[in-house]
OpenMM code with the backbone's topology and positions (N, CA, C; nanometers):
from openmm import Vec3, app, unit

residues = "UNK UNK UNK UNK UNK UNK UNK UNK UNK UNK UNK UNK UNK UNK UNK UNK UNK UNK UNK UNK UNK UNK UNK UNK UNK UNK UNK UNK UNK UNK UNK UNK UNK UNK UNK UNK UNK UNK UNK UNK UNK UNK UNK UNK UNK UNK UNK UNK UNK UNK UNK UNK UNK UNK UNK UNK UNK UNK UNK UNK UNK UNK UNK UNK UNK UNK UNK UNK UNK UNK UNK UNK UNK UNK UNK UNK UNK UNK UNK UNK UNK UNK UNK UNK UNK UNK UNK UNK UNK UNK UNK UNK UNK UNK UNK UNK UNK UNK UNK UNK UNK UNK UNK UNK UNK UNK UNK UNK UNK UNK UNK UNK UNK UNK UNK UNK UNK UNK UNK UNK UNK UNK UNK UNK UNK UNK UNK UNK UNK UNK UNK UNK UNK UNK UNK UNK UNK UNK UNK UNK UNK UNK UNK UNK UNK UNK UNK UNK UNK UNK UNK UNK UNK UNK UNK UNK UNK UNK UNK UNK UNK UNK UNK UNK UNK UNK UNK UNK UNK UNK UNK UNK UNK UNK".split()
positions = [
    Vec3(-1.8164, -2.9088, 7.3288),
    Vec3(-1.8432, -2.8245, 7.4428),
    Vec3(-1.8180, -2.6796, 7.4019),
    Vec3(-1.9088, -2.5964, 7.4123),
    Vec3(-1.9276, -2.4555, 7.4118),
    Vec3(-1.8729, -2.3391, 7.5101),
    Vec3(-1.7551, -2.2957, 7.5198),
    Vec3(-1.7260, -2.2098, 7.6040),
    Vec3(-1.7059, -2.0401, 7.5946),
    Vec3(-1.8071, -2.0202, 7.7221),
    Vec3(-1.8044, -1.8916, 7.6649),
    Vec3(-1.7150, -1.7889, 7.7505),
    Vec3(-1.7257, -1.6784, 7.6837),
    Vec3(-1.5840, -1.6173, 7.7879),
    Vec3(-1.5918, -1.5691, 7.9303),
    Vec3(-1.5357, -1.5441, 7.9547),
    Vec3(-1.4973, -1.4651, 8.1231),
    Vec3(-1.5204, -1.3470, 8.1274),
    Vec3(-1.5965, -1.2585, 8.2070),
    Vec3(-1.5564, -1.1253, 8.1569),
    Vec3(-1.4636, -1.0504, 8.2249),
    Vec3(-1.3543, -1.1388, 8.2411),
    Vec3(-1.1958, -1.1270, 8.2832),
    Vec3(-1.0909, -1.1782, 8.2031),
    Vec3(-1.0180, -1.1247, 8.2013),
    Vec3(-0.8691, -1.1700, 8.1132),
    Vec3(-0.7789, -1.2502, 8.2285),
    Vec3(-0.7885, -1.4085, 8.1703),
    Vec3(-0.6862, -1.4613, 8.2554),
    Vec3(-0.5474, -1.5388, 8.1853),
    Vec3(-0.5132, -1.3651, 8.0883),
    Vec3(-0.4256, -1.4020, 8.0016),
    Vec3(-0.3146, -1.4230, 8.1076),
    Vec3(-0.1601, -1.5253, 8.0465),
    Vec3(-0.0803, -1.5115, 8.1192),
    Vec3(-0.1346, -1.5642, 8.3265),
    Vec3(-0.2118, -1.5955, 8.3439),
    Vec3(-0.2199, -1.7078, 8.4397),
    Vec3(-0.2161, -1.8326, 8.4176),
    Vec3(-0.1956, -1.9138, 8.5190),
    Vec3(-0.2010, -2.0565, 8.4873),
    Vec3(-0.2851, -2.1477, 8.5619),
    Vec3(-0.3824, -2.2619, 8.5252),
    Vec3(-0.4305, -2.3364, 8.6373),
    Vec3(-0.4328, -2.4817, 8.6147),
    Vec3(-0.5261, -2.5239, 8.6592),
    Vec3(-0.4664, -2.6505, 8.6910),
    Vec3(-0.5997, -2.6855, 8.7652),
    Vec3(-0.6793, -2.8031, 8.6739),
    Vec3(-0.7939, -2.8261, 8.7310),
    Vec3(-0.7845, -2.9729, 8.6771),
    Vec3(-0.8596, -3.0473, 8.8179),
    Vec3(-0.8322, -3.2049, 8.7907),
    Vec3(-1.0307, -3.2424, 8.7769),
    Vec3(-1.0307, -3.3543, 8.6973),
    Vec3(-1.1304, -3.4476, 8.6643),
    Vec3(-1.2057, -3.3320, 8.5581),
    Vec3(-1.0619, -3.2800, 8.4712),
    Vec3(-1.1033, -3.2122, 8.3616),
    Vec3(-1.1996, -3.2706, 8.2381),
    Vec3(-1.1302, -3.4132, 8.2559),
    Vec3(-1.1739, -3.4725, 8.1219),
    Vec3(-1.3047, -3.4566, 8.0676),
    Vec3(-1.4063, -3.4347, 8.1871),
    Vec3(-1.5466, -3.4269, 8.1309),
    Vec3(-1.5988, -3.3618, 8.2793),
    Vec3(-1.7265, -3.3425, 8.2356),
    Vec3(-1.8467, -3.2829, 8.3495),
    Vec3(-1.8067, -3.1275, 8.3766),
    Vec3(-1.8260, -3.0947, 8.5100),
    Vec3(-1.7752, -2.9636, 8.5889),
    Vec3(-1.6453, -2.9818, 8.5189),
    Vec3(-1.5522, -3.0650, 8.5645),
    Vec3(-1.4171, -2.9815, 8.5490),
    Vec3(-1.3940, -2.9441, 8.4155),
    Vec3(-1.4359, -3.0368, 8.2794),
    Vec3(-1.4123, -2.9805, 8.1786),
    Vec3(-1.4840, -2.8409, 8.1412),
    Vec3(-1.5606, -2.8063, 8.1926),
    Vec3(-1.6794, -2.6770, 8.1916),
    Vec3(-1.5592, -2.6047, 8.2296),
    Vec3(-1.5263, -2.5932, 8.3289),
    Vec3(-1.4498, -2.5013, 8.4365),
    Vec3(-1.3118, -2.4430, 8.2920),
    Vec3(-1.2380, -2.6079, 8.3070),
    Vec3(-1.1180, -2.5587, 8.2078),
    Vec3(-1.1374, -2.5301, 8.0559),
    Vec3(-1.2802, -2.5482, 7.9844),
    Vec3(-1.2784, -2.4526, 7.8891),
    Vec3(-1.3391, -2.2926, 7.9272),
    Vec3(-1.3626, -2.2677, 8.0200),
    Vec3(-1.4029, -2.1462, 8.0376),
    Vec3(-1.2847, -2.0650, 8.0935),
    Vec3(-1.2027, -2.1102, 8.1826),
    Vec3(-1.0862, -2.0502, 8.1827),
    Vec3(-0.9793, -2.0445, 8.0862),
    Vec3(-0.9751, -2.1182, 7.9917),
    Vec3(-0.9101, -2.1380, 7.8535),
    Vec3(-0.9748, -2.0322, 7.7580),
    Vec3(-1.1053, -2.0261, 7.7402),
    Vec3(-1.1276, -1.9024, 7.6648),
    Vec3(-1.1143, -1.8343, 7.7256),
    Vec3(-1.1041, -1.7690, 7.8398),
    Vec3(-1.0391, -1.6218, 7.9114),
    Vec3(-0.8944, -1.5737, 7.9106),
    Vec3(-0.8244, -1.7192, 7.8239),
    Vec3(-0.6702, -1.6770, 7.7759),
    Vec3(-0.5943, -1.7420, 7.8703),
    Vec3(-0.6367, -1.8434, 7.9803),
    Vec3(-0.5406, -1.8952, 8.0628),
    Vec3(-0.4876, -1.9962, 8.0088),
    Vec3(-0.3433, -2.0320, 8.0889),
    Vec3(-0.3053, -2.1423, 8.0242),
    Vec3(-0.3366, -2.2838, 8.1203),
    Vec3(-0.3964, -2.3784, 8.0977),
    Vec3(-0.4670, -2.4772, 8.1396),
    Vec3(-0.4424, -2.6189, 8.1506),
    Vec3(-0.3545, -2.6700, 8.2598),
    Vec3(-0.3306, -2.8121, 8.2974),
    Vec3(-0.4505, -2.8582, 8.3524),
    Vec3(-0.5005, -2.9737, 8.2131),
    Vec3(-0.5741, -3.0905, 8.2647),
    Vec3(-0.5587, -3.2005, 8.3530),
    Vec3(-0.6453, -3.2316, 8.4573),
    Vec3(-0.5677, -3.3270, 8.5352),
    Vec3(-0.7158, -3.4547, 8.5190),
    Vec3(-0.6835, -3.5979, 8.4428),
    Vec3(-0.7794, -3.6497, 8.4408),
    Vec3(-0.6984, -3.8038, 8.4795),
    Vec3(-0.8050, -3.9024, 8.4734),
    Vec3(-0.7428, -4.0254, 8.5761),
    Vec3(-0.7517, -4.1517, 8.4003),
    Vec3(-0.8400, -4.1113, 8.3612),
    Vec3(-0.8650, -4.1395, 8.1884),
    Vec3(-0.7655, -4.1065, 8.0908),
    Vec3(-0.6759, -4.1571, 8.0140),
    Vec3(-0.6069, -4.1080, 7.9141),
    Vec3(-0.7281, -4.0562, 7.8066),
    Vec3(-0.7082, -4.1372, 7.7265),
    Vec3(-0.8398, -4.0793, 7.6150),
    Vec3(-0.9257, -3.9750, 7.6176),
    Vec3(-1.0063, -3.9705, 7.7548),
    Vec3(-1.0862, -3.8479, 7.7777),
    Vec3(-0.9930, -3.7264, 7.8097),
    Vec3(-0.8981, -3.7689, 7.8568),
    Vec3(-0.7775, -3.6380, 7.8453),
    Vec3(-0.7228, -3.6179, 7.7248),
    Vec3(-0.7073, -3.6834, 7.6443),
    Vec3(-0.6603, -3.6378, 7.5275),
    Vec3(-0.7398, -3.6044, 7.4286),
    Vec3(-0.8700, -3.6183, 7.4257),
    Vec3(-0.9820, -3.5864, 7.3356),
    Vec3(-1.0205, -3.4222, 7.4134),
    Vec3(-1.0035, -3.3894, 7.5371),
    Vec3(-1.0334, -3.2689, 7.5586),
    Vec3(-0.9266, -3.1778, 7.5657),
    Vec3(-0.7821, -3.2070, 7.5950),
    Vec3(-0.6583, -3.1508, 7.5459),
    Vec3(-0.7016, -3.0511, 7.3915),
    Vec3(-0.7089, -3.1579, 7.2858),
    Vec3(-0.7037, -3.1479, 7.1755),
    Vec3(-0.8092, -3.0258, 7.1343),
    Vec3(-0.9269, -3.0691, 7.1929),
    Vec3(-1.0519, -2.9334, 7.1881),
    Vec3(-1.0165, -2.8338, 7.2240),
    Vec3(-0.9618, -2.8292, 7.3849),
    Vec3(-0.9585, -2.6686, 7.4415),
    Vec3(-0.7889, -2.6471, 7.3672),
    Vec3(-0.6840, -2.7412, 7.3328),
    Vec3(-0.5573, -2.6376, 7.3518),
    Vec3(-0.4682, -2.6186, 7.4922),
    Vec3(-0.5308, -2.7481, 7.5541),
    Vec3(-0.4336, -2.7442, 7.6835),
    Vec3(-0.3148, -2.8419, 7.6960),
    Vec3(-0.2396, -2.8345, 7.8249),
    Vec3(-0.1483, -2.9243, 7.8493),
    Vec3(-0.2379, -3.0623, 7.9810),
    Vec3(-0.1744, -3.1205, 7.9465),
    Vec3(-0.1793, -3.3045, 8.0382),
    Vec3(-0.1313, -3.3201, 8.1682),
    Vec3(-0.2362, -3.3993, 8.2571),
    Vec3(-0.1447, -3.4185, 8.3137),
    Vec3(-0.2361, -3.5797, 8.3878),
    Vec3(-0.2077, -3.7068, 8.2843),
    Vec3(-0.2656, -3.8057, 8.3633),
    Vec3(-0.2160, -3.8613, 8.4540),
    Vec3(-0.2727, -3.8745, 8.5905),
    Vec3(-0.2616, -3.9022, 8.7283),
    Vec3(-0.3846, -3.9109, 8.7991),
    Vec3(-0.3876, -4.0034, 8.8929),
    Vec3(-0.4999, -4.0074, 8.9789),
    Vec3(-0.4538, -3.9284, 9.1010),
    Vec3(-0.5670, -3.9016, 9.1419),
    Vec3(-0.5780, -3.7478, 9.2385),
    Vec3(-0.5514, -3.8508, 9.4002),
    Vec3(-0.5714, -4.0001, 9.3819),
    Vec3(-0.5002, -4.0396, 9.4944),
    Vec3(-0.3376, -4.0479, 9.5148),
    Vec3(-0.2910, -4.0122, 9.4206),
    Vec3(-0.1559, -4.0482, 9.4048),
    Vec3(-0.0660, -3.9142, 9.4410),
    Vec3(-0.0434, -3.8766, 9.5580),
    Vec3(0.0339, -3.7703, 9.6060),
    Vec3(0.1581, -3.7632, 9.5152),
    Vec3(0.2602, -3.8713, 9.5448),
    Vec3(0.4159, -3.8495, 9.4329),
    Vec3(0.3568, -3.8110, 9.3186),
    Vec3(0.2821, -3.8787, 9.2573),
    Vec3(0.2554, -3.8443, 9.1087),
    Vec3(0.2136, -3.6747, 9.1089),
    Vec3(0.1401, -3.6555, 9.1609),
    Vec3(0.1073, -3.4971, 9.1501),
    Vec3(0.2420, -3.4043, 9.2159),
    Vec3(0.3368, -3.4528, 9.2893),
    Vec3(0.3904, -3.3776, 9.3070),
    Vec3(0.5141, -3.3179, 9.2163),
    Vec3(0.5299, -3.4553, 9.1485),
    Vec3(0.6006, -3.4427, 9.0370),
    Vec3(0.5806, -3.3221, 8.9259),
    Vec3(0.4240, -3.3963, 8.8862),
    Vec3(0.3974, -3.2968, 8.7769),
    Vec3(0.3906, -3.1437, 8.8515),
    Vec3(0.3006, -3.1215, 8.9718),
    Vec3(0.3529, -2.9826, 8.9746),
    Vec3(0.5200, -2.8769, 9.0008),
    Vec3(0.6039, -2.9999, 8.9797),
    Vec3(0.7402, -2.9613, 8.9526),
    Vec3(0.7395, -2.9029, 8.7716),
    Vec3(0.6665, -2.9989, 8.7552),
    Vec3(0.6736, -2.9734, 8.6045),
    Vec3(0.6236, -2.8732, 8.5353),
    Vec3(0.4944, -2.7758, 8.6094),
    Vec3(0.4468, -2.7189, 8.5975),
    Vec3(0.5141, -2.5969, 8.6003),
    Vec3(0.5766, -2.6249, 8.7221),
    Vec3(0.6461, -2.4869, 8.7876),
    Vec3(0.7839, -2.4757, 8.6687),
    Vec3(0.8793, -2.5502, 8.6611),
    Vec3(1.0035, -2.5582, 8.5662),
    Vec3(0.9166, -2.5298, 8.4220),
    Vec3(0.8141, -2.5668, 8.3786),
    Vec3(0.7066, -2.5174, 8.2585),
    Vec3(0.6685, -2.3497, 8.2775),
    Vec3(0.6259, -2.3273, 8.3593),
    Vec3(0.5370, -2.1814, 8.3703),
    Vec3(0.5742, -2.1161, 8.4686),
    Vec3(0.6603, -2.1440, 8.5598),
    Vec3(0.6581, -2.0346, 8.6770),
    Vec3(0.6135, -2.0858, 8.7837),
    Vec3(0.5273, -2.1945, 8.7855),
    Vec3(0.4454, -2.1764, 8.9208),
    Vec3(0.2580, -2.1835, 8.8788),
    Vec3(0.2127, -2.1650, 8.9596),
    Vec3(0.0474, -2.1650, 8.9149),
    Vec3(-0.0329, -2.0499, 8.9715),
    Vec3(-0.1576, -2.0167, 8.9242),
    Vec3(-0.2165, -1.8917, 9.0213),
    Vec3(-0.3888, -1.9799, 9.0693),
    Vec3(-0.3807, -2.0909, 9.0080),
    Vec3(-0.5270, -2.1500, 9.0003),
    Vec3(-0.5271, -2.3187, 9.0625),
    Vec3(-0.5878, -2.3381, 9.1298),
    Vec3(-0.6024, -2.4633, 9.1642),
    Vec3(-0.7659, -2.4782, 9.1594),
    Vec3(-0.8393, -2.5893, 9.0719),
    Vec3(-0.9338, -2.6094, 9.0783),
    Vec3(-0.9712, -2.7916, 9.0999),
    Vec3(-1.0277, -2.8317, 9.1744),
    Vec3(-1.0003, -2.9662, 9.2725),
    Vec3(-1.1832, -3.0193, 9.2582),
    Vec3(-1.1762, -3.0658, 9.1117),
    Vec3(-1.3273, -3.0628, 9.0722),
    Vec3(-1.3037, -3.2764, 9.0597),
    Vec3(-1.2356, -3.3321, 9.0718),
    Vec3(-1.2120, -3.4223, 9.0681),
    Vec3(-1.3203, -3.5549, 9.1315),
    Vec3(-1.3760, -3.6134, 9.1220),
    Vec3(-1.4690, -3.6490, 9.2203),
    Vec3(-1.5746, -3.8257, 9.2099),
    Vec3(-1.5737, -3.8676, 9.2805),
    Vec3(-1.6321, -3.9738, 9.2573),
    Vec3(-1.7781, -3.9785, 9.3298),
    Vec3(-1.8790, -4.0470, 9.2863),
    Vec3(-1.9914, -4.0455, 9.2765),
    Vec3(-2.0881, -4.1922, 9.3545),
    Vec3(-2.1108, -4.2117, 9.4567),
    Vec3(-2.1675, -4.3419, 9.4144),
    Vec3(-2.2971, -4.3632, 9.4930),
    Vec3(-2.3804, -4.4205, 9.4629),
    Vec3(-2.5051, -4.4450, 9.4928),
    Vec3(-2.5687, -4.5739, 9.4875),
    Vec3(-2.6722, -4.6397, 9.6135),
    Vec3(-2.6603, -4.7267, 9.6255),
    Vec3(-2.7287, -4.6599, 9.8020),
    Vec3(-2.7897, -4.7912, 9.8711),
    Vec3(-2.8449, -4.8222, 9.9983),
    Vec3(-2.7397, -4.7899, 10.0404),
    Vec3(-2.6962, -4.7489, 10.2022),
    Vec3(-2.6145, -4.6967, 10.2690),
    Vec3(-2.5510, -4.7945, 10.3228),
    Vec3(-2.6567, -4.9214, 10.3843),
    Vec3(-2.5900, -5.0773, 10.4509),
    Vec3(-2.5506, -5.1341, 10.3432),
    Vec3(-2.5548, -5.0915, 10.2151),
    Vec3(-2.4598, -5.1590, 10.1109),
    Vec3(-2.3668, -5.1652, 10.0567),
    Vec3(-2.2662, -5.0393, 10.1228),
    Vec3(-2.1567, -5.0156, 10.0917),
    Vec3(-2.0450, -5.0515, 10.1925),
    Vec3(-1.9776, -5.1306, 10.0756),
    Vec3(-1.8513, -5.1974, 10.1340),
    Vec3(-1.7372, -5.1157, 10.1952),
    Vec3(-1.6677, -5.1857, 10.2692),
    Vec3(-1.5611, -5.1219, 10.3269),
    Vec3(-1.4703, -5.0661, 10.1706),
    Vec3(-1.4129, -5.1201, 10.1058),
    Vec3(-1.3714, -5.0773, 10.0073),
    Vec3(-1.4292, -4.9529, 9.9288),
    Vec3(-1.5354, -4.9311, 9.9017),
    Vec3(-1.6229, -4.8640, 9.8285),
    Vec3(-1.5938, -4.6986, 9.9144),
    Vec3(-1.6263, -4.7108, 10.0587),
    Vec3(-1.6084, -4.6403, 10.1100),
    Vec3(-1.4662, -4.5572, 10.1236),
    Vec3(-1.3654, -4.6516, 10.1119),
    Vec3(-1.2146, -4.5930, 10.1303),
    Vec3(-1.2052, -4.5152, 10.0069),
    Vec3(-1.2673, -4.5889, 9.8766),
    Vec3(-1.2762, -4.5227, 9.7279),
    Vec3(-1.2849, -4.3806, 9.7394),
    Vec3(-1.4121, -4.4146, 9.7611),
    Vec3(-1.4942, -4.2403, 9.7652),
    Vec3(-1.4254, -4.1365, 9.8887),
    Vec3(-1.3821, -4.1957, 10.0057),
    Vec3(-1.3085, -4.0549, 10.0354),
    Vec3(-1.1717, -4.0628, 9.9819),
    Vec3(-1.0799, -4.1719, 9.9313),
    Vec3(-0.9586, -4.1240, 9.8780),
    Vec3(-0.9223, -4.0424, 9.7988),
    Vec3(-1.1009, -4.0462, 9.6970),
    Vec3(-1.0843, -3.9719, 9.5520),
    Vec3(-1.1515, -3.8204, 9.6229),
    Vec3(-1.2557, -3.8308, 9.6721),
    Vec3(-1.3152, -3.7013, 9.7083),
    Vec3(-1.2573, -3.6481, 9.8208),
    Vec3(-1.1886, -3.6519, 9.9231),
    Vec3(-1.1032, -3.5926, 10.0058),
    Vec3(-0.9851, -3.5795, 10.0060),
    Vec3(-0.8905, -3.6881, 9.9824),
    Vec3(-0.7869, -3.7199, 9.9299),
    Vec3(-0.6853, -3.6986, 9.8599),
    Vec3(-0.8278, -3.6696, 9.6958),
    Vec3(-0.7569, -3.6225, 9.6095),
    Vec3(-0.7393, -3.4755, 9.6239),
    Vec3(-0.8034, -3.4053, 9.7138),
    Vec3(-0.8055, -3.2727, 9.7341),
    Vec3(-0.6861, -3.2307, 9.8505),
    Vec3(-0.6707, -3.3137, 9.9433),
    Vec3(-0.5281, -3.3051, 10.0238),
    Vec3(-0.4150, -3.3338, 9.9296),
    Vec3(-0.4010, -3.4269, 9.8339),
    Vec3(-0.2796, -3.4178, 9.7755),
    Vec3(-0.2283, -3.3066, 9.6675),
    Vec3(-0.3698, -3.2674, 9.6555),
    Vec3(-0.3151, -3.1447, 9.4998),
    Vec3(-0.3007, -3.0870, 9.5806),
    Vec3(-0.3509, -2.9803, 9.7178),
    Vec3(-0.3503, -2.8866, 9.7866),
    Vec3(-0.1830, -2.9048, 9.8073),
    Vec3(-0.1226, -3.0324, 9.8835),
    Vec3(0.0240, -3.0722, 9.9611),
    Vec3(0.0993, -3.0292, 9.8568),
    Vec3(0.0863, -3.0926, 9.7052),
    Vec3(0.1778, -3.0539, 9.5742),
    Vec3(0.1529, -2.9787, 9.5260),
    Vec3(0.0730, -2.8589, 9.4704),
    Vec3(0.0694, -2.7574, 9.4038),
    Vec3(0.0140, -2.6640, 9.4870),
    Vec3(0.0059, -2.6457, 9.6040),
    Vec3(0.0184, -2.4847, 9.6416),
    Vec3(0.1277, -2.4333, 9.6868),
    Vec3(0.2355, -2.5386, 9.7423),
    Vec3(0.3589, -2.4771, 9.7829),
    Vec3(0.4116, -2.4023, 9.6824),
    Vec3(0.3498, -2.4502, 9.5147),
    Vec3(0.4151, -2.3686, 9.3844),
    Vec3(0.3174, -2.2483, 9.3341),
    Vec3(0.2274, -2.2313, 9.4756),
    Vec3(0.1703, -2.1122, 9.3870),
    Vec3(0.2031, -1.9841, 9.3794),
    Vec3(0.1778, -1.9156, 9.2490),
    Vec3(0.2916, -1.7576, 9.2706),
    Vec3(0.1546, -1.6921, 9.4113),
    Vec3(0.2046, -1.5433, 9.4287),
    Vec3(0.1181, -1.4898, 9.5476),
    Vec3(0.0282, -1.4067, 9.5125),
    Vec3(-0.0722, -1.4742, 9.5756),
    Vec3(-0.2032, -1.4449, 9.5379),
    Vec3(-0.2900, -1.5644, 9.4680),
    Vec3(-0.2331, -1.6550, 9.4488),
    Vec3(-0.3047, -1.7707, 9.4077),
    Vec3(-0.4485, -1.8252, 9.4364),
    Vec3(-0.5460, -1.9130, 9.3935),
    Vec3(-0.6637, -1.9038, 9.4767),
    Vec3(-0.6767, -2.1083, 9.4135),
    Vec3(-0.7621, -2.1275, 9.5268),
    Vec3(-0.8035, -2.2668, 9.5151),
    Vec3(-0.9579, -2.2762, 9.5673),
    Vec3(-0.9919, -2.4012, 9.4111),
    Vec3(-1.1671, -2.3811, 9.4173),
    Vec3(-1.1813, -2.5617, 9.4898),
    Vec3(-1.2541, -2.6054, 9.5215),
    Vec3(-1.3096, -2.7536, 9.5429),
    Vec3(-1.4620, -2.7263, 9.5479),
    Vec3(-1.5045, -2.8124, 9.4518),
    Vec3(-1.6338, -2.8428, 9.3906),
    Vec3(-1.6547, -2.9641, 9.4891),
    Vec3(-1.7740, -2.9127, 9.5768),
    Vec3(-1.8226, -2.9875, 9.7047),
    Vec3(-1.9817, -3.0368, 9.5898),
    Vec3(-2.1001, -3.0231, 9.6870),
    Vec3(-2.2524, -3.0633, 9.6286),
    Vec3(-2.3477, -3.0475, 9.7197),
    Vec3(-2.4587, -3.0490, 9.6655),
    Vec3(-2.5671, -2.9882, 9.7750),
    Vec3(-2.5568, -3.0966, 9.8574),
    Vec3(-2.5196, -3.2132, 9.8006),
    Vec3(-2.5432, -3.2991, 9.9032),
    Vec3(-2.4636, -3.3328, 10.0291),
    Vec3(-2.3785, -3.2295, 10.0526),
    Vec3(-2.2728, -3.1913, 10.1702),
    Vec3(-2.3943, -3.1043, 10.2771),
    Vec3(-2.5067, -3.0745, 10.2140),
    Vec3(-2.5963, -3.0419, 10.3084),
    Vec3(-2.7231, -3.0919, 10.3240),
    Vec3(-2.7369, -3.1517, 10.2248),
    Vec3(-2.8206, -3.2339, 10.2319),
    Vec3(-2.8182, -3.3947, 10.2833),
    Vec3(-2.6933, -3.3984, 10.3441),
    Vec3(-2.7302, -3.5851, 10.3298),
    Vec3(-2.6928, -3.6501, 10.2225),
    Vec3(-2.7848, -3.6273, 10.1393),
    Vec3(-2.7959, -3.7495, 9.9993),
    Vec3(-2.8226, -3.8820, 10.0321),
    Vec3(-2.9155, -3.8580, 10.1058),
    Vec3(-3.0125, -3.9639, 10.1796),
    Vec3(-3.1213, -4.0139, 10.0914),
    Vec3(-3.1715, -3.9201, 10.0055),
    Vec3(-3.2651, -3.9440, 9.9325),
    Vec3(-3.2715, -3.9888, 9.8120),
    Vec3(-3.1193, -3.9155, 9.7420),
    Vec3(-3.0815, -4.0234, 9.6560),
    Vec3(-3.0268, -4.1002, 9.6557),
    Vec3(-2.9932, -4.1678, 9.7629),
    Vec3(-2.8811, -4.3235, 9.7734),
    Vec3(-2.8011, -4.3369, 9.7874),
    Vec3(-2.7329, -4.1820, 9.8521),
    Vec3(-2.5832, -4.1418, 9.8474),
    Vec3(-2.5483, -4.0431, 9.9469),
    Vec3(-2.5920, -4.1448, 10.0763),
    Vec3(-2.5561, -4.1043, 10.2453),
    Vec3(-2.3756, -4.0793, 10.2214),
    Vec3(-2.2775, -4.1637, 10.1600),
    Vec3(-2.1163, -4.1452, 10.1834),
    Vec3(-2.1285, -4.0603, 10.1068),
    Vec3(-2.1664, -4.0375, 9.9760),
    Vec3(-2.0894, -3.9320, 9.8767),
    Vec3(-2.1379, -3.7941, 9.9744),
    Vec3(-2.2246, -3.7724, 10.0441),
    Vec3(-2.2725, -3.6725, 10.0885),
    Vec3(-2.1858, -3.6426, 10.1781),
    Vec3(-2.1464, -3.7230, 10.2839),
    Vec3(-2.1045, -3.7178, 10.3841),
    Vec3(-1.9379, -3.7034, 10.3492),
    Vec3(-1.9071, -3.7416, 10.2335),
    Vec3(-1.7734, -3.7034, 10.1704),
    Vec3(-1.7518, -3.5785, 10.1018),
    Vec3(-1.8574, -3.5039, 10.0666),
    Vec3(-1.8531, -3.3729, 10.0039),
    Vec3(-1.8843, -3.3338, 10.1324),
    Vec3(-1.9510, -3.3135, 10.2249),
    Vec3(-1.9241, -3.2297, 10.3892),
    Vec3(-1.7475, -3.2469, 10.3995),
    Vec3(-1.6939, -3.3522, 10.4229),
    Vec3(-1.5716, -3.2950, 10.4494),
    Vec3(-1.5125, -3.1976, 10.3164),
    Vec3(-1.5258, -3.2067, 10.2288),
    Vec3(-1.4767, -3.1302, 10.1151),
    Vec3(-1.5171, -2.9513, 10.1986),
    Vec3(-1.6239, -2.9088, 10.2220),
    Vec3(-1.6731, -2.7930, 10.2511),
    Vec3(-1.6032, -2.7792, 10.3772),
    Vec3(-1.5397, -2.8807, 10.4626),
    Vec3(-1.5107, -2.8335, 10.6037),
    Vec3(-1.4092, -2.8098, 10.5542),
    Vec3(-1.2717, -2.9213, 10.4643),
    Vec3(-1.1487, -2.8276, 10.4505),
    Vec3(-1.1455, -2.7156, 10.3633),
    Vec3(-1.2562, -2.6754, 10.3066),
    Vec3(-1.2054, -2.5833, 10.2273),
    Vec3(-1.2266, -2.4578, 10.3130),
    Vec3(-1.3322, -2.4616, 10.4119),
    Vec3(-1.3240, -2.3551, 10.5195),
    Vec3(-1.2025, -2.3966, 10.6004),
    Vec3(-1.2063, -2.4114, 10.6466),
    Vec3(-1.0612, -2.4433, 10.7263),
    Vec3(-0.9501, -2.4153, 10.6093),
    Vec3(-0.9208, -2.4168, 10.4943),
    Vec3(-0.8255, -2.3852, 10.4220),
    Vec3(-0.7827, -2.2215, 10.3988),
    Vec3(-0.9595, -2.1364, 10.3896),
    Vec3(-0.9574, -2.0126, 10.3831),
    Vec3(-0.8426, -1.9404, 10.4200),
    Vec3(-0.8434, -1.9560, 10.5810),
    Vec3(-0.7246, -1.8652, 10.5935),
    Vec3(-0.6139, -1.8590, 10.5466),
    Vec3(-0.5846, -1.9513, 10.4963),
    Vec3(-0.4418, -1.9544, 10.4514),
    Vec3(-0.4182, -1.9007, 10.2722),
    Vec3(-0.5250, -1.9032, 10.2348),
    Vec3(-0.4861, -1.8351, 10.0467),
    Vec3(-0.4517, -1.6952, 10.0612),
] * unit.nanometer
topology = app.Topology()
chain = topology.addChain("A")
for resn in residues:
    res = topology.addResidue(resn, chain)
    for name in ("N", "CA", "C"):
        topology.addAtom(name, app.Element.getBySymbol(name[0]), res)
């Protein structure tokens, strides 16, 4: 993966972006890594976390983004590590597609635990540690306006809409 720089210095900040291991989030945390930040991976995969650790030069942090204690921990760890954080990026996300009458009750709890879920628990554990001025991103999809009716993915859609409602509703408060 190719990252190119920022044309900002985010030397001496810190962030903290989950479902680093690959896709968006790994994009995200090598691009803030070449801008000089220092960069907690948050992936649910060991291996794919440690194969992209190793590339960009970051620190770990495997946990699933449903797991509130677990994240709250590590952002103790973070904070007793660095200070605290200035970055929250909540790119974490599950995907699924498929007829709409075909999704199971289970399937459904999946996809908002990981795509809503996981975004209430990093928000609950790592913003109380953010220094001031901190900022938090969540990677929603067109299909929070679209439906995703068309491609087979009425819940994931309808699970990235709530992603866009809390993150408006979150505004005021950064």
């Amino acid at each position: 993966m190719v990252a190119t720089a920022l044309p900002v210095d985010f030397s001496g900040r810190v962030a903290v972006v989950t479902g680093a291991a690959r896709g968006i989030g790994a994009g995200i945390a090598a691009r803030l890594r070449a801008a000089g930040g220092r960069v907690w991976l948050v992936d649910v995969d060991p291996a794919a976390l440690a194969a992209r650790a190793a590339e960009l030069g970051c620190e770990t942090i495997c946990a699933d983004v449903r797991d509130g204690d677990a994240l709250r921990a590590h952002a103790r760890r973070i904070h007793d590590s660095d200070g605290g954080l200035d970055f929250l990026v909540n790119s974490a996300g599950l995907l699924t597609t498929g007829a709409f009458d075909r999704t199971d009750a289970a399937q459904w709890q999946r996809l908002i635990d990981v795509n809503l879920g996981g975004i209430f628990h990093c928000v609950q554990g790592f913003v109380p540690l953010m220094r001031g001025g901190g900022s938090i991103v969540n990677i929603a999809s067109v299909s929070a306006q679209r439906g995703g009716g068309a491609l087979g993915n009425v819940w994931y859609g309808a699970s990235k809409a709530a992603v866009v409602a809390a993150t408006m509703g979150l505004a005021p408060y950064q």
